[in-house]
N, C-alpha and C positions, 0 to 999 in steps of 0.2 A: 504494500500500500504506500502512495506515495503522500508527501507530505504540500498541502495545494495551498497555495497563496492567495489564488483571484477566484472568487467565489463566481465563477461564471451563469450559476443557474441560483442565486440568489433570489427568492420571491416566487418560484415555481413549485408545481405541486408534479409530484408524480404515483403512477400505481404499481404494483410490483405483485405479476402474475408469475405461474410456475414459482416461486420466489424460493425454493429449496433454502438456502442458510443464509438468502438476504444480503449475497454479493452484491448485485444491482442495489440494494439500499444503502449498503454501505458507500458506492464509489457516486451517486449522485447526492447521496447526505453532508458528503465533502467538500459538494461543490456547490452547499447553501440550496438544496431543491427539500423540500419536505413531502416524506409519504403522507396519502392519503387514505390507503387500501392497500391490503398485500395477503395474495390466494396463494396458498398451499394444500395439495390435499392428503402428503403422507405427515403421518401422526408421530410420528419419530422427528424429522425436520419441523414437525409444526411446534414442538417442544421447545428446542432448540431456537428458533426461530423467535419463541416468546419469553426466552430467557437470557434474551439479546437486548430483544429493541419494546419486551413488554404486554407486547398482544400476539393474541393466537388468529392467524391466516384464517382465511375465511376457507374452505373447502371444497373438493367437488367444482371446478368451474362450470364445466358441462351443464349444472344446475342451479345455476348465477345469474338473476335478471339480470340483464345490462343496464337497465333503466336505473337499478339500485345500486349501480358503485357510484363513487364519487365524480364529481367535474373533476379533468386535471389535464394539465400542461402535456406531461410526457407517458407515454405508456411505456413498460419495460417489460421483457416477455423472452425467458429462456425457454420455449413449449419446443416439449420433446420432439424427437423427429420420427414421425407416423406415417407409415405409405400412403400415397395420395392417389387416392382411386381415377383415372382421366379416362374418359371414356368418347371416342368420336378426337373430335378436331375443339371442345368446347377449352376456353380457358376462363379463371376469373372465379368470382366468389363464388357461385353456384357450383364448381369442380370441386371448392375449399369447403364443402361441407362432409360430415364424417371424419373431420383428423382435427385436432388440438387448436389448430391455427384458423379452423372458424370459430371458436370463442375468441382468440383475438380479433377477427377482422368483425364479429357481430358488436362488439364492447366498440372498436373504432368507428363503425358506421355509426351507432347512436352516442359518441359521446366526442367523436370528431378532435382528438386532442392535437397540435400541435406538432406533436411529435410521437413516430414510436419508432422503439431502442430494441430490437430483437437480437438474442445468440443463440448459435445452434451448432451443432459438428461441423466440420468443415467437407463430408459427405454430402453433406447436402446439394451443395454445389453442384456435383455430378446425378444425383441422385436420378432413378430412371431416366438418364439419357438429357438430362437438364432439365426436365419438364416440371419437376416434383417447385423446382426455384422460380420456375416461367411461373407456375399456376399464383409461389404466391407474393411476385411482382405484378403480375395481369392484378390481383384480387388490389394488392392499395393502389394502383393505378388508378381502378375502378372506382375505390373508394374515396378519389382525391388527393391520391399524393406520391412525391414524388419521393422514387426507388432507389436505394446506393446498396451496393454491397462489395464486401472488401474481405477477405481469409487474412487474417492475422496472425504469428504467431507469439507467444507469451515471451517465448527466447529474444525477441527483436525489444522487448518494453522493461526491461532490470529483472523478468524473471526467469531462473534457469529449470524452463521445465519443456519436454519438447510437446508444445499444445497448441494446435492450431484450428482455429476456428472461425466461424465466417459470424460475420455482424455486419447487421440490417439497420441501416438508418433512414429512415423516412421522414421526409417533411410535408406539414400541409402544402399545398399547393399556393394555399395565398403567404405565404414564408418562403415561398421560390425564389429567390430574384434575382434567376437568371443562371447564376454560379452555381460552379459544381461543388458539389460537399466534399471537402479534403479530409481523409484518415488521417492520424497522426504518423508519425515518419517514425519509423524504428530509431536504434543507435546503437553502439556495440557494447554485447553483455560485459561486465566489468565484475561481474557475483556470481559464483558455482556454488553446487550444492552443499559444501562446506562450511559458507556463509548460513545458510537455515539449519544448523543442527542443533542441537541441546548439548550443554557444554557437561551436565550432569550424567554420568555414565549410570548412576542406577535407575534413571527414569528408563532407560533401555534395554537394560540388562535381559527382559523376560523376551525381548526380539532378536536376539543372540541365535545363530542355528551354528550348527558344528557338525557336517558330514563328512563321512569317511567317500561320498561320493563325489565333491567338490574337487573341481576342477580349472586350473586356473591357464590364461594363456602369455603371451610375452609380450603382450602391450604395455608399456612403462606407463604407471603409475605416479608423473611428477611433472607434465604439461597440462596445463589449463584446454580445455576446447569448450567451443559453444555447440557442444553436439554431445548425444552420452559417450563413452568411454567403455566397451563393454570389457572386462578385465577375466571372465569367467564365467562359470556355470554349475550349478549343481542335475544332477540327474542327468537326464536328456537333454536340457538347456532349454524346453519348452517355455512360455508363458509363466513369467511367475517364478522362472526356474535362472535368471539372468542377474549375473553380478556384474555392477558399474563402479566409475569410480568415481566418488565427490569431487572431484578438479574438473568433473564434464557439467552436463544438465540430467534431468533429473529425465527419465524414459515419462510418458503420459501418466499423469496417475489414472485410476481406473475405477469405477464401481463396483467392478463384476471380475470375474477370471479367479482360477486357483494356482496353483503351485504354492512351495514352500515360501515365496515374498510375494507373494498375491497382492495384487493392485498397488503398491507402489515399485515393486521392483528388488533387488539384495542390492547392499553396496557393503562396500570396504572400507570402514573405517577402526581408525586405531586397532588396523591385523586385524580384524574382527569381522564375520559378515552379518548384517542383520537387515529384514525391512526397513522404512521410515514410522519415526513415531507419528503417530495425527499429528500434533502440534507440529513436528517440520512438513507433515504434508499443507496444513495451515499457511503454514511462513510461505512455500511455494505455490499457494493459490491464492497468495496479496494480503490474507486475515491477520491482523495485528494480535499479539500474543493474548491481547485483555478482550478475545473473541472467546465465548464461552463454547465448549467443544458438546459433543455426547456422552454420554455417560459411559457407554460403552465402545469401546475401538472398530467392535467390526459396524455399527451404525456410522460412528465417526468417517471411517475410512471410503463407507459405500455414499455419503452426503457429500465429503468430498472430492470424491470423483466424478459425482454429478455437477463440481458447482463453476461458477465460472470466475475467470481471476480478475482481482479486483484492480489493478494499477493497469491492466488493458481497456477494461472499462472507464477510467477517469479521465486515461487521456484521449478517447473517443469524446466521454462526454462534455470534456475543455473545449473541442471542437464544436461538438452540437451548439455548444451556451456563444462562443463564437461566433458561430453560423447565424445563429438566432437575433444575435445582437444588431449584426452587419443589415439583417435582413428587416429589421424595425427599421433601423437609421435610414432605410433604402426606401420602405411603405411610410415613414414623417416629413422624407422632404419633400 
């Protein structure tokens, strides 16, 4: 998480759908925007969620008048990525019905906000043959507004993690003016995985593994890269089964998958191999240490692999508040 000087979204309200552990609240709450609404519907992150920022997610969006959320400036919307049914040559909101993203576009058609802030995989992109991202650029087209889409990764923004993902910025139509929406510009990583660790060796001790079937290779252990570093392997080296080295970045973290370092990966530190604790998975998805975690590790670990990082989101939305500003000054004169 980065530390923000200019309160660009200063006096703006926003909503926070999908909102899993409330990364999108955090990187717009930075930038002086206040939530007004935030839907979550698993009861594990809705926990967490309210032991953060104090309220419990509203649920179930699928079963959400739109009429009843709040007016607000920006929508933000990590909604999962659901195959999108297309049938004929049809494109546009009427294709977007049946998958996650017409609850978004029905909450945008009736509440018309400003702006909406979407993340998702960076599969998407391709997803059935580009049609899955046509239907839903055709769908805010339709709704009024205009389209950006940009694949990011976290490794280009201070964080060393390899995660890349596509973010959707939309503006209304009468916030146009004329200009193209600029993403922020990467800069070269200067912090590897080293930097997020915990300096306390018994908070890790219980993520210690020791096999007699580890196996290591003759990659040196003592150059910096902005890429993992794969140093090893236990088992067959499958998924889960990969040792790295903290002088690289950090492989995806994951929600899902097994092996013996399931969803963050093994690495090598001080001779030792072990997963990442949550809290360094934390540090490596932008959450400030004084971010309240789960109770338990394997919820921990599977929230965070869901969620999205926070220091790529602030400096997108430095732009939006940017974009926004230029584009008043442009509709007062």
């Amino acid at each position: 998480m980065i530390e923000i000087e200019k309160k660009t979204l200063q006096n703006m309200t926003f909503i926070d759908l999908f909102a899993g552990l409330g990364g999108f609240r955090i990187a717009l709450e930075s930038l002086g925007a206040k939530c007004v609404y935030s839907n979550e519907w698993d009861k594990h992150a809705q926990q967490v969620y309210e032991s953060n920022f104090g309220e419990i997610p509203e649920g179930d969006i699928t079963k959400v008048d739109e009429k009843n959320i709040p007016e607000h400036d920006i929508l933000c919307a990590g909604f999962p990525c659901q195959a999108f049914s297309i049938s004929g040559k049809q494109r546009g909101f009427e294709d977007s019905r049946g998958t996650l993203f017409f609850d978004v576009a029905r909450i945008v058609k009736e509440k018309r906000p400003k702006v909406v802030f979407m993340e998702n995989v960076k599969n998407l992109a391709g997803h059935d043959a580009g049609k899955t991202l046509e239907v839903i650029q055709a769908t805010m087209e339709e709704l009024g507004y205009q389209f950006n889409q940009k694949v990011l990764s976290a490794v280009d923004f201070g964080i060393p993690q390899k995660r890349e993902r596509i973010y959707m910025v939309c503006f209304r139509n009468d916030y146009n003016n004329n200009n193209i929406f600029q993403y922020p510009q990467g800069f070269p990583l200067n912090k590897h995985v080293e930097d997020f660790l915990l300096n306390d060796e018994e908070d890790v001790k219980h993520l210690i593994v020791s096999r007699p079937d580890t196996y290591m290779n003759d990659n040196q252990d003592d150059k910096y890269s902005d890429k993992p570093i794969r140093l090893g392997i236990v088992n067959k080296g499958g998924q889960g089964e990969r040792i790295y080295s903290v002088k690289g970045i950090a492989i995806t973290l994951s929600a899902y998958g097994g092996g013996v370092f399931a969803k963050t990966g093994g690495y090598l530190i001080n001779g030792k191999t072990r997963k990442l604790h949550p809290r360094e998975c934390a540090r490596i998805m932008g959450y400030p240490d004084s971010y309240k975690l789960a109770e338990k590790d394997t919820q921990a670990y599977k929230q965070l692999g869901n969620s999205v990082v926070i220091d790529v989101l602030q400096r997108i939305a430095i732009e939006i508040g940017d974009y926004l500003s230029s584009t008043m000054v442009v509709q007062n004169e």
